[in-house]
Every structure is written in C-alpha cells, then in structure tokens.
C-alpha positions in Angstrom: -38.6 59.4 4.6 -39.3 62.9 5.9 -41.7 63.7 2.9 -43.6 60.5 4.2 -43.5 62.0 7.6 -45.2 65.3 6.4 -47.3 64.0 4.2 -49.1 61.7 7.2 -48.8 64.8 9.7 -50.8 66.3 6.9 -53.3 63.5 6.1 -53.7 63.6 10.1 -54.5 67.0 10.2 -56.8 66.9 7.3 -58.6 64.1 9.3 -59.0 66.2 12.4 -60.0 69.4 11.2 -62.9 67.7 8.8 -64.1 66.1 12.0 -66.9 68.0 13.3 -67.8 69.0 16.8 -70.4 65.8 17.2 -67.7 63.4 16.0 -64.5 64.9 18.6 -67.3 64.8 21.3 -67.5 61.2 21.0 -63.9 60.8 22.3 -63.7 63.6 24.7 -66.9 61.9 27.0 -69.4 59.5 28.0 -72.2 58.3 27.4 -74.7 55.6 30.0 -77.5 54.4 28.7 -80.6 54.3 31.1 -83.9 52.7 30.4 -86.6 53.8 33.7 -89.8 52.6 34.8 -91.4 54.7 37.6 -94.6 54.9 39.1 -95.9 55.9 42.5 -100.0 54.8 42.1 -100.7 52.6 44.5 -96.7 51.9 46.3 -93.7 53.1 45.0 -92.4 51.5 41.5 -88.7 51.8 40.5 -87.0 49.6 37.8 -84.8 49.3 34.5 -81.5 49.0 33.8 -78.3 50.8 33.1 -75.7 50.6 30.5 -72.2 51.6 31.0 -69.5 53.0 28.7 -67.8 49.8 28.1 -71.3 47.9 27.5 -71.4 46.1 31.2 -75.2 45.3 31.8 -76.7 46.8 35.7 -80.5 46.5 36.7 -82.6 47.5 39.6 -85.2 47.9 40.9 -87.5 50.0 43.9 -85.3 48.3 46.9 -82.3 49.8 45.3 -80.9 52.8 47.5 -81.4 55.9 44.7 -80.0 59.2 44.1 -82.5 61.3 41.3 -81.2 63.8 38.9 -81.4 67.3 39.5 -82.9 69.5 36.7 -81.6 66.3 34.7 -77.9 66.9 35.8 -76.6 64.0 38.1 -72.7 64.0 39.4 -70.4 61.1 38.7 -70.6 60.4 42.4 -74.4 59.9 42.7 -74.5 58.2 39.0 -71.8 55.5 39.5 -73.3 55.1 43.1 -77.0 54.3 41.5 -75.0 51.8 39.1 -73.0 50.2 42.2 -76.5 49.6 44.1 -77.8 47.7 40.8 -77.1 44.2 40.0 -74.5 43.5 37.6 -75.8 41.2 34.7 -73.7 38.8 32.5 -74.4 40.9 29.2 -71.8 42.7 27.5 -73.6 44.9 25.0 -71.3 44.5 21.9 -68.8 47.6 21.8 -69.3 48.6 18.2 -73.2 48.7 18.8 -72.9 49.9 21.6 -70.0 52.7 20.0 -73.0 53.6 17.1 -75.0 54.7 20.0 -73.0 56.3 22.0 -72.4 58.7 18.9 -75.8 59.0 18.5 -76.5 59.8 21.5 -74.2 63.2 21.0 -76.4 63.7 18.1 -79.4 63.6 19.6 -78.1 65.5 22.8 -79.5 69.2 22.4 -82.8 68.0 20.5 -85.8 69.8 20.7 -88.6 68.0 22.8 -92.0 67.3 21.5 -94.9 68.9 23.4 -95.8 67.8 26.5 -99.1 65.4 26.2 -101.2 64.3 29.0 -102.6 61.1 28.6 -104.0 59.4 31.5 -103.2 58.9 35.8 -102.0 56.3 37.6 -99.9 54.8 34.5 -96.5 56.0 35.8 -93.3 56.6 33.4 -91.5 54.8 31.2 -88.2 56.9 29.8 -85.0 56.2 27.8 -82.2 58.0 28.6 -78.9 59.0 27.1 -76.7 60.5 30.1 -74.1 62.5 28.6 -70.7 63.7 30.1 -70.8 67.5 30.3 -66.9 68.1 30.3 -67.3 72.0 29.3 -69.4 72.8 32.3 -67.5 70.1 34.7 -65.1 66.6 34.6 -67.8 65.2 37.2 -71.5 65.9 35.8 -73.5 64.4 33.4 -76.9 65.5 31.8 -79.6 62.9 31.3 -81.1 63.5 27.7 -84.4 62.2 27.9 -85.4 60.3 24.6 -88.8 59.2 25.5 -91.2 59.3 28.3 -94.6 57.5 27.8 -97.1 57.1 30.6 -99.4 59.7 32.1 -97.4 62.4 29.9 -95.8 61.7 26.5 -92.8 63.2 24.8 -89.8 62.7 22.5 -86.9 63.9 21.4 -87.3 65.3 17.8 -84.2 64.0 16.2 -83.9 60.9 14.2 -81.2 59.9 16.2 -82.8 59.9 19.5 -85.6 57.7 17.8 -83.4 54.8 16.6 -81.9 54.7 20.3 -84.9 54.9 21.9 -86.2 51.8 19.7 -82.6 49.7 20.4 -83.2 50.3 23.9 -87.0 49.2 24.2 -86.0 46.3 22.3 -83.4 45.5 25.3 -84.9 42.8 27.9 -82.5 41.5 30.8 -83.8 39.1 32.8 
C-alpha cells in the first residue's frame, strides 16, 4: 500500500514538473474572449460580443455604457462591468472548445505583432481579442491580446495560435 502511495506521489510529480509554464498558466487564470467592431465615421459604432470563462455568450452594442482599456490593460471591475451592461445570450460555447482556446490563447499571449498597415479611412476596426488574467502583476487586471485588427489599419499576431483563434471567433455569429 505505501509503495502505491509513493509511486503515485511520484507519477504526480513527474506530471507537474514536465508541465511547462504555458500549460500551469491555463489553471492559474482567465481567459474572455472579445470580438469588437468600432467605428466613429459618420456617428459612433460600437458592437460584438464577449465570451466568458465558463462559455456564457454577452453582446452589445454602441447604447451600451463602456469602459475602454488602458494601454490594453482593463481591471476586473471595469471588464465584468462592460459584460454586465451587454445582453446575455442563450449560447453556451462548449467547454472543451472553448478549454482548447483558452490554452491557446496563453500561447499566443506575448506574440509578436505584424507591422502596422494603413489601408484606407472611414472603415473603422474590427479586432479579436484574447483578454488574459495577469495574476503576476495583479489578482484584478487583465491584458487584452489583440489577435487581429482589420479596417483602416491592419495587423496580427504572429503566432499560429493566435491565427486559429482569430478564425474560431470570426466564424462566431450571435444573433
């Protein structure tokens, strides 16, 4: 019985220190998904929607009271205060898709952006976002990794990762 005990105390530790840093992140935060329209050419265009850590479904749009990122940090406060002014949807992403993303999302999180291309005015923004707990730097702020932003400028994140989420979340359409 107590060489059992050791040798799964062993087996566990062997587990936890081949884990590396992307894969303990996953458990240690959260990630939101955000998919964003804006625009301000003729009036003031605000929509998309947001996805939660447990794959509840929120959209909004310009009426919706909104509190912007800062240098693409946001506080849990203003964050879970943008979600609680969108409307709750009936869509529950499915948790293991939604649990693939989330830990690419970590993946992708300190990606190097593309250049910075301008390619038109008056087209506004489109952007997918992966907003990211920052536990090391504080229990309450997050970091919004931009994925994508198409629309009078253009860039990506370079990973591969931040690709296939950008693609999942275009493909996303709530009603």
């Amino acid at each position: 019985m107590i060489v059992k005990f050791k040798i799964g105390v062993f087996l566990i530790g062997l587990l936890l220190s081949s884990c590396g840093k992307n894969q303990l992140e996953l458990y240690r935060g959260e990630v939101y998904f955000q998919f964003e329209y804006i625009n301000h050419a003729w009036g003031f265009n605000h929509s998309g929607f947001y996805i939660t850590p447990s794959g509840q479904v929120f959209t909004y749009d310009k009426s919706t009271p909104w509190i912007f990122a800062v240098t693409n940090h946001i506080q849990r406060s203003d964050l879970l205060s943008n979600i609680g002014a969108s409307t709750k949807r009936d869509t529950l992403i499915n948790l293991k898709v939604l649990a693939h993303y989330q830990s690419l999302a970590f993946m992708a999180k300190d990606g190097k952006m593309s250049e910075l291309l301008m390619r038109g005015a008056d087209m506004g923004a489109t952007l997918c976002k992966a907003i990211v707990s920052e536990p090391s730097v504080s229990p309450n702020e997050f970091r919004e990794v931009i994925l994508s932003q198409q629309g009078d400028t253009e860039t990506h994140n370079l990973t591969s990762e931040a690709v296939l989420i950008t693609n999942w979340l275009n493909s996303l359409h709530f009603p």
